[in-house]
PDB file with one MODEL, atoms N, CA, C and O in Angstrom:
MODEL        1
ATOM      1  N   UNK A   1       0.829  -1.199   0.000  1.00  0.00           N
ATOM      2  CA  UNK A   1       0.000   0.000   0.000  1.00  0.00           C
ATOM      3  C   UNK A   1       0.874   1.264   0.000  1.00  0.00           C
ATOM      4  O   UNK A   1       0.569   2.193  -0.748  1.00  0.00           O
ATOM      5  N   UNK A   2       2.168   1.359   0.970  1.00  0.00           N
ATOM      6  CA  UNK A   2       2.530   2.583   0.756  1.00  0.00           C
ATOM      7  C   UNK A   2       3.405   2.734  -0.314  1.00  0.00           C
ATOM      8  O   UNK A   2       3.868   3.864  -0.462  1.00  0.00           O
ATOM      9  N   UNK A   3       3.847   1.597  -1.340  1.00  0.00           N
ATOM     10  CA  UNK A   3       4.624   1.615  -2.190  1.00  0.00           C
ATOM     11  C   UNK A   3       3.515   2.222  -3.503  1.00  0.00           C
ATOM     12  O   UNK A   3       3.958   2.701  -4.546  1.00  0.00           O
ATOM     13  N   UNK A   4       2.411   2.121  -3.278  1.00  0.00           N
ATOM     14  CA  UNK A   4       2.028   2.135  -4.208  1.00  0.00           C
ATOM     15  C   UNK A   4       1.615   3.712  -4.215  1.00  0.00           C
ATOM     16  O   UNK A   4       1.414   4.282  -5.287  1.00  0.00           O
ATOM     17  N   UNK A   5       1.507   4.338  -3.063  1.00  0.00           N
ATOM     18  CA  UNK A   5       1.109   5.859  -2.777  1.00  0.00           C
ATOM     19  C   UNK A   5       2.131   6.423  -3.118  1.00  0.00           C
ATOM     20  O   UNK A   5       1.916   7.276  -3.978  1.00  0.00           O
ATOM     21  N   UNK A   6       3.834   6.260  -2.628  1.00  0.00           N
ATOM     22  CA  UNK A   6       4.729   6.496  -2.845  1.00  0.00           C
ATOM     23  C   UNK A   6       4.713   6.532  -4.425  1.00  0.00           C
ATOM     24  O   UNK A   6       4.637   7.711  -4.770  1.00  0.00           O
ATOM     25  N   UNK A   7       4.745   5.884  -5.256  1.00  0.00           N
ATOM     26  CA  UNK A   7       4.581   5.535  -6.573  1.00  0.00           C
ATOM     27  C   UNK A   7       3.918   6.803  -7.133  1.00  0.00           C
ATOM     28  O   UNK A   7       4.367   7.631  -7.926  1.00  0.00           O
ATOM     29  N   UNK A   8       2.360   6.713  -6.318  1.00  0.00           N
ATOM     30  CA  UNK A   8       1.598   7.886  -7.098  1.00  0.00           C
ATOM     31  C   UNK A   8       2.193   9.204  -6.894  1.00  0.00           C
ATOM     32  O   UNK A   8       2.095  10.006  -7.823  1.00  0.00           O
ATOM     33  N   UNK A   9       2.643   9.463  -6.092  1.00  0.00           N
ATOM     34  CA  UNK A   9       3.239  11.023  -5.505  1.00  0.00           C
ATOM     35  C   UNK A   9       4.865  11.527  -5.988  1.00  0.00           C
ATOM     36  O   UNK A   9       5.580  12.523  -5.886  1.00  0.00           O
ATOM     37  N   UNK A  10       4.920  10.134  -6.575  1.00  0.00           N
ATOM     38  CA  UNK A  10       6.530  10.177  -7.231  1.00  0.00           C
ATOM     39  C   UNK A  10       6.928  10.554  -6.440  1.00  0.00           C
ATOM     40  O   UNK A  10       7.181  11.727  -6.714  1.00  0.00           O
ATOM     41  N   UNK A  11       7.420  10.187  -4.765  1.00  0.00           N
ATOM     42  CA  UNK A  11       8.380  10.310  -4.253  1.00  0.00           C
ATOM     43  C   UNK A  11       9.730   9.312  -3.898  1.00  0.00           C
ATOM     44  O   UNK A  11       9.677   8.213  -3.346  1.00  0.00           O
ATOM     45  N   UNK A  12      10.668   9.859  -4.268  1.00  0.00           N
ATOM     46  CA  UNK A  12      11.589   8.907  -4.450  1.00  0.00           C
ATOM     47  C   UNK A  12      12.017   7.725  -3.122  1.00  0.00           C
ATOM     48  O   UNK A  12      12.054   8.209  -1.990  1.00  0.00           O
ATOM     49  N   UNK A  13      12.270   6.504  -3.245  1.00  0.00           N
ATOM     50  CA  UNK A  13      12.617   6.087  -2.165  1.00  0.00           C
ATOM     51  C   UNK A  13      14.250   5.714  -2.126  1.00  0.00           C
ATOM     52  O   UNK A  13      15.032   5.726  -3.076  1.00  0.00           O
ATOM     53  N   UNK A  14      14.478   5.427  -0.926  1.00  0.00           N
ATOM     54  CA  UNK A  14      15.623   5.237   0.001  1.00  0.00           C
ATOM     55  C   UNK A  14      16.221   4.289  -0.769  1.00  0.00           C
ATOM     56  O   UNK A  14      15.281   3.735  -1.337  1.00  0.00           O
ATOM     57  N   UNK A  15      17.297   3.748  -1.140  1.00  0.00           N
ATOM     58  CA  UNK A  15      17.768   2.621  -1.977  1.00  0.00           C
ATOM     59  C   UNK A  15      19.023   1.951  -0.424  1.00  0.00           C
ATOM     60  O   UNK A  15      20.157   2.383  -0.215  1.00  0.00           O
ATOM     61  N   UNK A  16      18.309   0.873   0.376  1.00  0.00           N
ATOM     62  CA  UNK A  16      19.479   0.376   1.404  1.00  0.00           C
ATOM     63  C   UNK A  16      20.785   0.397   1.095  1.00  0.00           C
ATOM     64  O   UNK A  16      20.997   0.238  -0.107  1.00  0.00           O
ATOM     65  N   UNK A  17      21.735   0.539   1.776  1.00  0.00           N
ATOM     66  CA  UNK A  17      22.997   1.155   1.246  1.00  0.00           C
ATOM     67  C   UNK A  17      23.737   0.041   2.921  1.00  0.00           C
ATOM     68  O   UNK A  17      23.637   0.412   4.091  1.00  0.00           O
ATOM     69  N   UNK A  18      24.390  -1.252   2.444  1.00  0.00           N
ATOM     70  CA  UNK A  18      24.829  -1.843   3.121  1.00  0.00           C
ATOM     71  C   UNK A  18      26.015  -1.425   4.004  1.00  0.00           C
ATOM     72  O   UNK A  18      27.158  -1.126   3.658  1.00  0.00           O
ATOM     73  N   UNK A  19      25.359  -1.486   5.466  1.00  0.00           N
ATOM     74  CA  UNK A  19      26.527  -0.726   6.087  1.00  0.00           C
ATOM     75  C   UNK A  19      27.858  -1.757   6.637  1.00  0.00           C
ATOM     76  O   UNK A  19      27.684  -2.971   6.745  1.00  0.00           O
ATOM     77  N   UNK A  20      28.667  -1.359   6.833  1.00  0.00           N
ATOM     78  CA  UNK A  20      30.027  -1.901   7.837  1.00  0.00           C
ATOM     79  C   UNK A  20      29.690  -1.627   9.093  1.00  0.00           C
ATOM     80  O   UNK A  20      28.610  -1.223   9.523  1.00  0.00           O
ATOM     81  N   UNK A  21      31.040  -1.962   9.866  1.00  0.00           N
ATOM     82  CA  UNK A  21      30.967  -1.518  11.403  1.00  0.00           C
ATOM     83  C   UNK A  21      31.270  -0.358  11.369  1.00  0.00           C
ATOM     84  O   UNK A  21      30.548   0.507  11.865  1.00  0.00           O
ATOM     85  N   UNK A  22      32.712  -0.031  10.615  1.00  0.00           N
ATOM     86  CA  UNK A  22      32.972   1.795  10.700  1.00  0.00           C
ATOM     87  C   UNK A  22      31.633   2.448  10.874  1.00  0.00           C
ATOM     88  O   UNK A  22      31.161   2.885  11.923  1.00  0.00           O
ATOM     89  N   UNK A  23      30.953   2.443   9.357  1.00  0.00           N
ATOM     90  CA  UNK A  23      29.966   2.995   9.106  1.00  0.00           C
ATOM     91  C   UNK A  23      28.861   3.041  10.516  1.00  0.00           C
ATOM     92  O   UNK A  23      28.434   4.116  10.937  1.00  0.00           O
ATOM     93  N   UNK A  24      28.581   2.025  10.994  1.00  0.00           N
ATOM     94  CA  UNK A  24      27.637   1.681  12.236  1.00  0.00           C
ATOM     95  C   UNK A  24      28.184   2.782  13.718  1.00  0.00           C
ATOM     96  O   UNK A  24      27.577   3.542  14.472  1.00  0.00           O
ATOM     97  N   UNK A  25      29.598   2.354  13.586  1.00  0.00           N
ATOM     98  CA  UNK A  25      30.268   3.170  14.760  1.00  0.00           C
ATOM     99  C   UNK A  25      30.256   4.805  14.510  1.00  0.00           C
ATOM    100  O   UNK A  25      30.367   5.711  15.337  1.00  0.00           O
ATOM    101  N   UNK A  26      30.156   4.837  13.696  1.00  0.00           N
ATOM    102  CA  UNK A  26      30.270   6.393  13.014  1.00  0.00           C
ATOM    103  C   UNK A  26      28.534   7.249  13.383  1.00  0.00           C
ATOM    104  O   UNK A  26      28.348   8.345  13.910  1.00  0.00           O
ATOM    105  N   UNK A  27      27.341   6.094  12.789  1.00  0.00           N
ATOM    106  CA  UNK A  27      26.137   6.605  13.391  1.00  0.00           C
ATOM    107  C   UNK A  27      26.081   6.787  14.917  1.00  0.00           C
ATOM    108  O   UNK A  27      25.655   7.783  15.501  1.00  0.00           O
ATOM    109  N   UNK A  28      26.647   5.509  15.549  1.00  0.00           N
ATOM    110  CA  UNK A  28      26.390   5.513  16.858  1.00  0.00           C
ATOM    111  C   UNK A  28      27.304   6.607  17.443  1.00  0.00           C
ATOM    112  O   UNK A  28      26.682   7.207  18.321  1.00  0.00           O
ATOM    113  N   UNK A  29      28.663   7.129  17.266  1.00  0.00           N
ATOM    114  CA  UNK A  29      29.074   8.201  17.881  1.00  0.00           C
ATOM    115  C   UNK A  29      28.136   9.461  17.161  1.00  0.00           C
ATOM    116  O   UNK A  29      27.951  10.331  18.011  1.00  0.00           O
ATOM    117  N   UNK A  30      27.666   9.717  16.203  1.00  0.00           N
ATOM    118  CA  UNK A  30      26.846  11.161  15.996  1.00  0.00           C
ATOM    119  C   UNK A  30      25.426  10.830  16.661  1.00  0.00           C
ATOM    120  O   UNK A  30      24.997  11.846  17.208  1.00  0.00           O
ATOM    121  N   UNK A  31      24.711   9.931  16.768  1.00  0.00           N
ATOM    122  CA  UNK A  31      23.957   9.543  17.402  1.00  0.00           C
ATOM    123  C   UNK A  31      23.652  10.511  19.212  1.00  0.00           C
ATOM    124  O   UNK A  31      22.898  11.311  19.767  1.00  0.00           O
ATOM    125  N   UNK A  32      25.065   9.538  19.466  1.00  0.00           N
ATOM    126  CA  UNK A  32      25.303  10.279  20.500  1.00  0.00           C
ATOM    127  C   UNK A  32      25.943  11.301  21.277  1.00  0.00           C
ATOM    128  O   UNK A  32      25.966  11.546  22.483  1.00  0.00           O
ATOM    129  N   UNK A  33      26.517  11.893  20.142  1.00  0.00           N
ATOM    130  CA  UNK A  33      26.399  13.754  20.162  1.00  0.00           C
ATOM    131  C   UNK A  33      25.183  14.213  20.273  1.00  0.00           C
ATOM    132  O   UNK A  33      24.844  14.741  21.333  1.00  0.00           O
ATOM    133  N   UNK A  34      24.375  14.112  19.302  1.00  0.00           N
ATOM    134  CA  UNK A  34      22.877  13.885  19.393  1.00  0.00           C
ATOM    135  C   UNK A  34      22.466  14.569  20.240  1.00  0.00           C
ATOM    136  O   UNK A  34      22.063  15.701  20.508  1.00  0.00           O
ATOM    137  N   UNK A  35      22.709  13.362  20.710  1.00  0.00           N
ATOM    138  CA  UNK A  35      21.473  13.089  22.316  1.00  0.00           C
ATOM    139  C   UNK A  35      22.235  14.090  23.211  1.00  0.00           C
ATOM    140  O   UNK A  35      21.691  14.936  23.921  1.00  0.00           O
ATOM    141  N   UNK A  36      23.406  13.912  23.100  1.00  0.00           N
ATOM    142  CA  UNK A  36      24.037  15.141  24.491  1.00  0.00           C
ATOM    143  C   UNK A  36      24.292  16.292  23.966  1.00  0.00           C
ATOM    144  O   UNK A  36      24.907  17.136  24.617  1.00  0.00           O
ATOM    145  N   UNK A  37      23.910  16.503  22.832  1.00  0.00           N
ATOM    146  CA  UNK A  37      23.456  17.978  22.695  1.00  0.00           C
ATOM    147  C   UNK A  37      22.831  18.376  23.008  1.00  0.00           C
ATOM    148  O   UNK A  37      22.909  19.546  23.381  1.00  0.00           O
ATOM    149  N   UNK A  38      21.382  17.394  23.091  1.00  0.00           N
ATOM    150  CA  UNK A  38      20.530  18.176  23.245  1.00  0.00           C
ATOM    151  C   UNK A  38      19.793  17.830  24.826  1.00  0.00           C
ATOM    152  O   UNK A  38      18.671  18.184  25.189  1.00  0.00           O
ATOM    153  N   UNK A  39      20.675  17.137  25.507  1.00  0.00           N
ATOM    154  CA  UNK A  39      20.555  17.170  26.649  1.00  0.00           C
ATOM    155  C   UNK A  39      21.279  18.659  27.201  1.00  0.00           C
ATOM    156  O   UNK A  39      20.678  19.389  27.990  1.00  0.00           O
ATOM    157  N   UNK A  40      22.489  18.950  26.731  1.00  0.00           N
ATOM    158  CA  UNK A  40      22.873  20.483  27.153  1.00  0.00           C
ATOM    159  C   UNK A  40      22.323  21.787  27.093  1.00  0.00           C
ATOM    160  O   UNK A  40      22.588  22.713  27.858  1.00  0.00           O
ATOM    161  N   UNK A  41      21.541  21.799  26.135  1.00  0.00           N
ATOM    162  CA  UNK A  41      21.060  22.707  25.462  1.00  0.00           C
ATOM    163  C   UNK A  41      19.651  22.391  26.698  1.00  0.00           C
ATOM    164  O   UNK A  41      19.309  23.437  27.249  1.00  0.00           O
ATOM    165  N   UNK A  42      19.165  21.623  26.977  1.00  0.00           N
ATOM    166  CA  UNK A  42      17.903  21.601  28.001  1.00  0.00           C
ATOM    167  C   UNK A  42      18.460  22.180  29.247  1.00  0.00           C
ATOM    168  O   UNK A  42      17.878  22.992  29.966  1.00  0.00           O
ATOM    169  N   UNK A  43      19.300  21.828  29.379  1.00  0.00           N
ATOM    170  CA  UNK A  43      19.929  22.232  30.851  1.00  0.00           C
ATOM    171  C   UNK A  43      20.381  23.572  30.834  1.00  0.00           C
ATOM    172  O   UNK A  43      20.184  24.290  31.814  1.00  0.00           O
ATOM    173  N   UNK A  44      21.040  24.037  29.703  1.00  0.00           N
ATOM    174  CA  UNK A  44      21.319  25.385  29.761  1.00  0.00           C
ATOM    175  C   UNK A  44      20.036  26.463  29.691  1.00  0.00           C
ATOM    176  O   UNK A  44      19.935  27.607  30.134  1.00  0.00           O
ATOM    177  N   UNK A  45      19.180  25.686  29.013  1.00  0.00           N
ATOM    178  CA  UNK A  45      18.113  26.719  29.258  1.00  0.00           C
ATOM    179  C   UNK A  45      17.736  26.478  30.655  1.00  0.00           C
ATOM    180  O   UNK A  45      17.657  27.478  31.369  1.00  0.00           O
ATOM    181  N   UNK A  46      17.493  25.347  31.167  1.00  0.00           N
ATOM    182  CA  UNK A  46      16.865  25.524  32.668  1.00  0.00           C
ATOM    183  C   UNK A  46      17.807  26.415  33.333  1.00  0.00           C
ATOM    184  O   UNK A  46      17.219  27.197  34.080  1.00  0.00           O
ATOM    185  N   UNK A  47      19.544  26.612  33.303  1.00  0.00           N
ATOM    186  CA  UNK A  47      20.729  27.388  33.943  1.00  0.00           C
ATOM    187  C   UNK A  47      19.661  28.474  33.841  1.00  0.00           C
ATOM    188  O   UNK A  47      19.181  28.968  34.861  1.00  0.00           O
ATOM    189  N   UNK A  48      19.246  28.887  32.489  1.00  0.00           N
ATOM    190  CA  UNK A  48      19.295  30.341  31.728  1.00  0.00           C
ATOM    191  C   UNK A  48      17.591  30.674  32.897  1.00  0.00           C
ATOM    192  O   UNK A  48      17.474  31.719  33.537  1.00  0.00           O
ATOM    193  N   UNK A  49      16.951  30.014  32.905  1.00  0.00           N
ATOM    194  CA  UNK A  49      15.617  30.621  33.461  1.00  0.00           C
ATOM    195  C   UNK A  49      15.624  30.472  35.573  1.00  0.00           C
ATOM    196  O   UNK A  49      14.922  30.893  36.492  1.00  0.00           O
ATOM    197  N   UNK A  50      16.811  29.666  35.428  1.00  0.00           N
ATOM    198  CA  UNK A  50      16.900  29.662  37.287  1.00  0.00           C
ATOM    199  C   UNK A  50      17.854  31.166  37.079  1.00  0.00           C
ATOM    200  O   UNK A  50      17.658  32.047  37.916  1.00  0.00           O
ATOM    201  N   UNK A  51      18.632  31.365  36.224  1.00  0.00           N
ATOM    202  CA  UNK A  51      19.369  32.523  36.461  1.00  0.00           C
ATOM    203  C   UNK A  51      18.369  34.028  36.293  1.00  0.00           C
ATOM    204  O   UNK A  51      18.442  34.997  37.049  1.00  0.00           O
ATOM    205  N   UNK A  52      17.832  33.948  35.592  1.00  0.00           N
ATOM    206  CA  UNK A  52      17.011  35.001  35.253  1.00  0.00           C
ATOM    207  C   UNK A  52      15.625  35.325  36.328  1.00  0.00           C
ATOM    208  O   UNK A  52      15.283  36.500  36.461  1.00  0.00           O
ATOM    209  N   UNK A  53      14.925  34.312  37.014  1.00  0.00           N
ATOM    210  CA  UNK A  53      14.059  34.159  37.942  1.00  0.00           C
ATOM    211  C   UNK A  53      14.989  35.010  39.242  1.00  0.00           C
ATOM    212  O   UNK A  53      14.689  36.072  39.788  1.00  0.00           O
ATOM    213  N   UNK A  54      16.157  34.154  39.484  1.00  0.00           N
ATOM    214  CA  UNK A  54      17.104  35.105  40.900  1.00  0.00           C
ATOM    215  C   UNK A  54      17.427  36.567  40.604  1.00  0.00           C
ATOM    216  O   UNK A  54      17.659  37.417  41.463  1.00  0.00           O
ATOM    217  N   UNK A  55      17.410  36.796  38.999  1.00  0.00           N
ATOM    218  CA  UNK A  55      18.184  38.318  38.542  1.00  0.00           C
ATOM    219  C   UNK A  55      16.655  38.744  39.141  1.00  0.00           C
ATOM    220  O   UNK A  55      16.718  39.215  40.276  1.00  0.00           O
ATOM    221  N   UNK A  56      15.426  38.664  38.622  1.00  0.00           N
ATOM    222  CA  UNK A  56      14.306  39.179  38.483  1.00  0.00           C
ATOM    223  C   UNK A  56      13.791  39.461  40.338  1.00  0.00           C
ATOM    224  O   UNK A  56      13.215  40.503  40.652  1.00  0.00           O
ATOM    225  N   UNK A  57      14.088  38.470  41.282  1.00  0.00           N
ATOM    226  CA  UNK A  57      13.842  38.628  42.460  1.00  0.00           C
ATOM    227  C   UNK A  57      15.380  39.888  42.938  1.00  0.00           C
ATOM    228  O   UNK A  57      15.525  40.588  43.940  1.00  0.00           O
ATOM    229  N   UNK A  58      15.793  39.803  42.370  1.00  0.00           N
ATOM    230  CA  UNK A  58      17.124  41.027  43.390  1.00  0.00           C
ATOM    231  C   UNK A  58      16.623  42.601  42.531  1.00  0.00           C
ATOM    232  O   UNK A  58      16.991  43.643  43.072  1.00  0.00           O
ATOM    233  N   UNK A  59      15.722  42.710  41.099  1.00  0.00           N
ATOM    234  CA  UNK A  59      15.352  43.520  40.452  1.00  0.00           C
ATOM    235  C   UNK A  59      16.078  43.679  39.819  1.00  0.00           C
ATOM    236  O   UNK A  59      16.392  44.866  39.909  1.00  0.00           O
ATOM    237  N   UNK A  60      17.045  42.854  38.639  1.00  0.00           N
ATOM    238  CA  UNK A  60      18.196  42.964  37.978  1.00  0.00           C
ATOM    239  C   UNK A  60      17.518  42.523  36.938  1.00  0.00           C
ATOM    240  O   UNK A  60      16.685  41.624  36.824  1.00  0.00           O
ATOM    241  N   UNK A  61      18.151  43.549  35.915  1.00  0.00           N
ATOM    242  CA  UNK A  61      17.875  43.079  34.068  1.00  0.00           C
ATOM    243  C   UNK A  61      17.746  41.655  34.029  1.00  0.00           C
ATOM    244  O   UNK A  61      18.254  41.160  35.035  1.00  0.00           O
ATOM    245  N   UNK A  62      17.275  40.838  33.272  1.00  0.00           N
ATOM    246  CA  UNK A  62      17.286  39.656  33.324  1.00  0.00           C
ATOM    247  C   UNK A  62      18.379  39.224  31.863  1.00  0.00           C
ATOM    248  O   UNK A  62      18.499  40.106  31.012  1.00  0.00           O
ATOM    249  N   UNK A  63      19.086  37.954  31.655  1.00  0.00           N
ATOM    250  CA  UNK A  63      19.866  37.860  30.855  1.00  0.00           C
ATOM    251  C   UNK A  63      19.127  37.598  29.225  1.00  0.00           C
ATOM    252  O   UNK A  63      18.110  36.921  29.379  1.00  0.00           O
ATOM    253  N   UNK A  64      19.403  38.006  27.481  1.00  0.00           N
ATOM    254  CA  UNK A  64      18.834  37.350  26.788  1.00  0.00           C
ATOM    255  C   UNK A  64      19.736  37.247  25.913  1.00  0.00           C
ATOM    256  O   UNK A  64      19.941  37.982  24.947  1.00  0.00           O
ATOM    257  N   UNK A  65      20.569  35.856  26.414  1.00  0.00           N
ATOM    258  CA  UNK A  65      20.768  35.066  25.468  1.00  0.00           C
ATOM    259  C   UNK A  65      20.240  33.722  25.234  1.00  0.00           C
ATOM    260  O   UNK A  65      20.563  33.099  24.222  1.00  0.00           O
TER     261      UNK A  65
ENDMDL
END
């Protein structure tokens, strides 16, 4: 069924592209940049809004970056 929708919409498909281990090890380390990017990036915003909540209680500009 979806080959055949795919078909109608002419959208091209994926052609499997046999991987190695390099290749495998290579997803799994960007993989997990990934993920701890964007685990940092959560945390820095929580840094960024506990910092800005304490600026806002002392009556200090708050930070915007």
């Amino acid at each position: 069924m979806n080959k055949k929708i795919l078909d109608i919409l002419g959208v091209p498909q994926a052609v499997p592209v046999p991987a190695d281990m390099d290749t495998l090890d290579d997803m799994l380390v960007v993989n997990y940049i990934s993920v701890k990017t964007r685990d940092h990036e959560k945390r820095a915003e929580q840094l960024r809004q506990e910092i800005n909540s304490a600026f806002r209680s002392k009556g200090i500009p708050e930070l915007s970056w």
